[in-house]
C-alpha positions as CSV (number, residue, x, y, z in Angstrom):
1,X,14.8,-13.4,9.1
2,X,17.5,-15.7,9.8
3,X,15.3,-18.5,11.1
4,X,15.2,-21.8,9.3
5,X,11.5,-21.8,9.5
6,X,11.0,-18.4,8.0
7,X,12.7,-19.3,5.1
8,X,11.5,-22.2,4.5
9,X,7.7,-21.0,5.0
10,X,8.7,-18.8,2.1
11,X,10.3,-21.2,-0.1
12,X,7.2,-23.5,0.6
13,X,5.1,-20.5,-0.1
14,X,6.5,-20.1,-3.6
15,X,5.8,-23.5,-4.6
16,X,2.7,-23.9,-3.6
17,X,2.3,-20.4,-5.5
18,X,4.2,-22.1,-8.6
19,X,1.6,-24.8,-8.4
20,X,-1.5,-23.3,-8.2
21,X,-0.4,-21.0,-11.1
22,X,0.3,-23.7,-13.6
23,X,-2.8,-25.4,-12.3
24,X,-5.0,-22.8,-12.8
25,X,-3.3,-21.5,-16.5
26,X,-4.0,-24.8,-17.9
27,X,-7.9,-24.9,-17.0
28,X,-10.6,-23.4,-19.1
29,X,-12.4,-22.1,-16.7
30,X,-10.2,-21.4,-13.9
31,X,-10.9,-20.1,-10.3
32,X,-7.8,-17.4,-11.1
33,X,-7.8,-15.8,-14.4
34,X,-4.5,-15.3,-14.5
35,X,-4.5,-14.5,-18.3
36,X,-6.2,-11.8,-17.4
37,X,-2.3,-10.5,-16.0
38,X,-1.7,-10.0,-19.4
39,X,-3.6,-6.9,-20.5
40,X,-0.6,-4.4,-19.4
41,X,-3.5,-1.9,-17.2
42,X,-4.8,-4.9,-15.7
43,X,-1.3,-6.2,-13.8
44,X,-0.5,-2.4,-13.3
45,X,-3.2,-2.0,-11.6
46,X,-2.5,-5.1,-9.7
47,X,0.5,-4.3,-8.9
48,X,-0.4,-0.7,-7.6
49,X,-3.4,-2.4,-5.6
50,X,-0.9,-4.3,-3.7
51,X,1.7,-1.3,-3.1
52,X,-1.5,0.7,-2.1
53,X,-2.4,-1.8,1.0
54,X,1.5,-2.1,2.3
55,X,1.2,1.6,2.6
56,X,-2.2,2.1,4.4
57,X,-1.9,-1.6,6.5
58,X,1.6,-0.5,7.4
59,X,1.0,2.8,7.9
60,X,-1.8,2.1,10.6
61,X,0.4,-0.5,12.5
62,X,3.8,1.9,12.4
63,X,1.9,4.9,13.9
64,X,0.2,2.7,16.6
65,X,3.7,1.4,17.6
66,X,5.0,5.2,17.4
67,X,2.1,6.6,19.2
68,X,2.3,3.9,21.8
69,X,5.8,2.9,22.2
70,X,7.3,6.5,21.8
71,X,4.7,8.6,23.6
72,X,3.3,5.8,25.6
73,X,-0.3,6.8,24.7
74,X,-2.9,4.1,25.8
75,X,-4.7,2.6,22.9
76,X,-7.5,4.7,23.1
77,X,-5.5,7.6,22.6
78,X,-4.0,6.2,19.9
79,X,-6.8,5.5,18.6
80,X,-7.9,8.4,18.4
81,X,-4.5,10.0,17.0
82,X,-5.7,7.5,13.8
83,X,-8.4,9.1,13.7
84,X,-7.8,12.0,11.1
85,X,-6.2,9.4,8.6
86,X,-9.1,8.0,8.2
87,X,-11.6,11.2,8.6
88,X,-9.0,12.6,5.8
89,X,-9.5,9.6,3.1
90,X,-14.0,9.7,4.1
91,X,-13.5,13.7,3.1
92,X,-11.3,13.1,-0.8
93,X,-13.5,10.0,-1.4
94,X,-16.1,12.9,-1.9
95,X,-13.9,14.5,-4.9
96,X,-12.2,11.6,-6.5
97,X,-14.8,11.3,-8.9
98,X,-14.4,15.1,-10.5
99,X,-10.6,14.7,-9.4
100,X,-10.8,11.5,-12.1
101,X,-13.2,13.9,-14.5
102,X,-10.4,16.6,-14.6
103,X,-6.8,14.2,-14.4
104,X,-8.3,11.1,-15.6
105,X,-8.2,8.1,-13.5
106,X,-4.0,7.9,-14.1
107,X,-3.6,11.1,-13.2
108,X,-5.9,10.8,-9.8
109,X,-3.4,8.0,-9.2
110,X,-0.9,9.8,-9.3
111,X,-1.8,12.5,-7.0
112,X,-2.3,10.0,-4.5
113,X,1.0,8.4,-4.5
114,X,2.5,11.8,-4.3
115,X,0.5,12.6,-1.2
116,X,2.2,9.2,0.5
117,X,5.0,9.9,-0.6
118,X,5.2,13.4,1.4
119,X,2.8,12.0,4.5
120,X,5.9,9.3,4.3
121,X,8.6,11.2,3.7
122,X,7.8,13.4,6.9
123,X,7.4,10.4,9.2
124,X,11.0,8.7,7.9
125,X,12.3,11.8,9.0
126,X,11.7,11.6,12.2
127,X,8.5,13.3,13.5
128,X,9.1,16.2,15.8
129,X,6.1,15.0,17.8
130,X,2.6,13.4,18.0
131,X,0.8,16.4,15.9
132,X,3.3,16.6,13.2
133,X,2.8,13.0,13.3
134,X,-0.9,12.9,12.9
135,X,-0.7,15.4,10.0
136,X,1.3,13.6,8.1
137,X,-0.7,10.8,8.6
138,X,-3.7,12.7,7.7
139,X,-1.8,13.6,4.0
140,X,-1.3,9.8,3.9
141,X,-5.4,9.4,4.5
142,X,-6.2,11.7,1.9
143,X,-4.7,9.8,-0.5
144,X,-5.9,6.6,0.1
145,X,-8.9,6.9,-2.0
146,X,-7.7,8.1,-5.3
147,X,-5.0,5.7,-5.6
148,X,-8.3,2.9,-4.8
149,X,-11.0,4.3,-6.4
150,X,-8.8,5.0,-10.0
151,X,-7.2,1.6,-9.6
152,X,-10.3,-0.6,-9.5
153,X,-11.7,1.1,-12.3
154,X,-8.6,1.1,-14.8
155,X,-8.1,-2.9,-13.7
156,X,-11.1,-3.9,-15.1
157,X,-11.8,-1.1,-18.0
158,X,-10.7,-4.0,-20.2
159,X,-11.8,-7.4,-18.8
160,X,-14.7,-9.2,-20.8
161,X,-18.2,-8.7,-19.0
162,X,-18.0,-12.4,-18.5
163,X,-15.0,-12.0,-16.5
164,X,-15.9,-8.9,-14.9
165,X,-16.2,-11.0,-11.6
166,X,-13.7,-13.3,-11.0
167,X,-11.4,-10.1,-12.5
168,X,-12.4,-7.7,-9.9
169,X,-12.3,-10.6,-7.1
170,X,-8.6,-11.3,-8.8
171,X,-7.8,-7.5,-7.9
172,X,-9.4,-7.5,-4.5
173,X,-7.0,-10.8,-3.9
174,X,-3.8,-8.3,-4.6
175,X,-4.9,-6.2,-2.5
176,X,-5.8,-8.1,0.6
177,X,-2.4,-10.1,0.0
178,X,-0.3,-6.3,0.0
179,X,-1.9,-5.8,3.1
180,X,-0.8,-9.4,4.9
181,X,2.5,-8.8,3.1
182,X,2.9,-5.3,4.2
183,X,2.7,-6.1,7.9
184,X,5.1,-9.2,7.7
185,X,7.8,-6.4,5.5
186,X,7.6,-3.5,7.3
187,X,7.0,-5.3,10.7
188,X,10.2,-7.2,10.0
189,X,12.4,-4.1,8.9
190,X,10.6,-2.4,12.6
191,X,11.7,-4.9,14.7
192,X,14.8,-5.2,12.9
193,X,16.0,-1.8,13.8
194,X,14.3,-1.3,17.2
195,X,16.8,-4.4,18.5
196,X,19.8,-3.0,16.9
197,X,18.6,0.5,18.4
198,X,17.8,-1.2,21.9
199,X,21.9,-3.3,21.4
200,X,23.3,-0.3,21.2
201,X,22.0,1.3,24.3
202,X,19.3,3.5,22.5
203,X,16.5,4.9,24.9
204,X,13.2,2.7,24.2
205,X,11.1,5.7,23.5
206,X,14.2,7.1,20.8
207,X,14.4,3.5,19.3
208,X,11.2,3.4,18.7
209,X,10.8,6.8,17.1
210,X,13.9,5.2,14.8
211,X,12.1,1.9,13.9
212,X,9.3,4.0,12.7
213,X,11.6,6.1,11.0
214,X,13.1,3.0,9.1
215,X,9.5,1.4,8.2
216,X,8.2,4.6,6.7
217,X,11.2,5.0,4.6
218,X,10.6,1.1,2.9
219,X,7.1,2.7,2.6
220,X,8.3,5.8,0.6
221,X,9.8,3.9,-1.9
222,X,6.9,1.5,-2.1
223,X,4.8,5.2,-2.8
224,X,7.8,6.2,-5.6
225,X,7.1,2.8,-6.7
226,X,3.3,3.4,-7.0
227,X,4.2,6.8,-8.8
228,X,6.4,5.3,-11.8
229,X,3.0,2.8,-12.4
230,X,0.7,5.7,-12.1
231,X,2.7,7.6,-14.7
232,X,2.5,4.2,-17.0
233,X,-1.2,3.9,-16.1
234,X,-2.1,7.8,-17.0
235,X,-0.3,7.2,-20.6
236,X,-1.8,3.8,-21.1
237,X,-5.6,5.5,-19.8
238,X,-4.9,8.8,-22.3
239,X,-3.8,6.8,-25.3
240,X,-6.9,4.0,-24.8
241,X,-9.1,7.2,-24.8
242,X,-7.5,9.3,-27.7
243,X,-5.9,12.1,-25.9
244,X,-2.8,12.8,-26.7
């Protein structure tokens, strides 16, 4: 992060960003309804989108380099250590729908962020080894689709049928970006600790295991984050539906 080109891809970035904003709020039809970033469950839920991919991208690519680089599991192997992560999130996707019946679609939210945050909180400890590891992972899985599924629907409960498209493609657009911006974050903050680890005459296999560590606690606050906007979702959902 203290290359000259880094930072001035960013600062590039958020012009061009700047730009196409203004661009796009002054046209009547635009390609990005950003107006749309004003109905409060509609950025909440863009926001929480976002937060949702950094944790599942980032989760993926900080167990591969844990599986890999501590262990030093070949990538089928590792592959296969994934595997229950994403076995866990096919098996919830089955109940999120009576989950949302019972909680409400901010409530389901919620329960999801809590499970990353403990999946998370176990991996920034530390794991004890690779099937602590994959269970934890697993509680991470499970719940990925009821911070999804609720997200998608409370985003566009209130965007004009008209809209309904170029809303739900404006949702998917914060989600695929949380995912490229996860990686760059939490990739940074890795490699950031595994050289000072490595400087300081750490074993590979222990740095490693402290890299991970350090990128799965940035993603437990990205979960806490996703928490405090599920708690603002579930009140916005229940008053918009008349429960108290």
């Amino acid at each position: 992060m203290t290359s000259g080109t880094a930072w001035g891809g960013m600062a590039l970035s958020a012009v061009l960003l700047t730009v196409v904003a203004r661009m796009e709020l002054g046209k009547d039809d635009p390609l990005l309804p950003l107006h749309l970033l004003r109905i409060p469950t509609y950025w909440l839920s863009s926001l929480g989108l976002l937060l949702a991919a950094v944790v599942m991208m980032s989760s993926s690519y900080l167990a591969s380099n844990y599986f890999q680089g501590a262990h030093d599991l070949s990538a089928f192997a590792t592959g296969l250590a994934l595997l229950p992560m994403g076995l866990a999130s096919l098996v919830l996707a089955l109940v999120v729908p009576g989950l949302i019946g019972r909680v409400g679609p901010g409530g389901a939210y919620l329960v999801g962020a809590i499970a990353q945050i403990a999946g998370a909180a176990v991996l920034a400890t530390g794991p004890s080894g690779i099937g602590v590891a994959i269970i934890a992972l697993a509680v991470i899985g499970a719940g990925l689709p009821t911070v999804f599924v609720p997200l998608y629907g409370i985003g566009t409960s209130h965007v004009r049928p008209g809209e309904a498209g170029v809303g739900s493609g404006l949702l998917n657009t914060f989600n695929e970006s949380g995912a490229a911006l996860g990686i760059a974050v939490i990739g940074t903050i890795l490699a950031t600790s595994l050289h000072d680890e490595l400087g300081s005459g750490t074993p590979a296999p222990e740095a490693m295991t402290v890299g991970v560590g350090t990128g799965f606690l940035a993603l437990v606050i990205c979960a806490a984050l996703a928490a405090c906007i599920a708690l603002a979702l579930h009140r916005l959902t229940r008053a918009a539906d008349g429960r108290p």
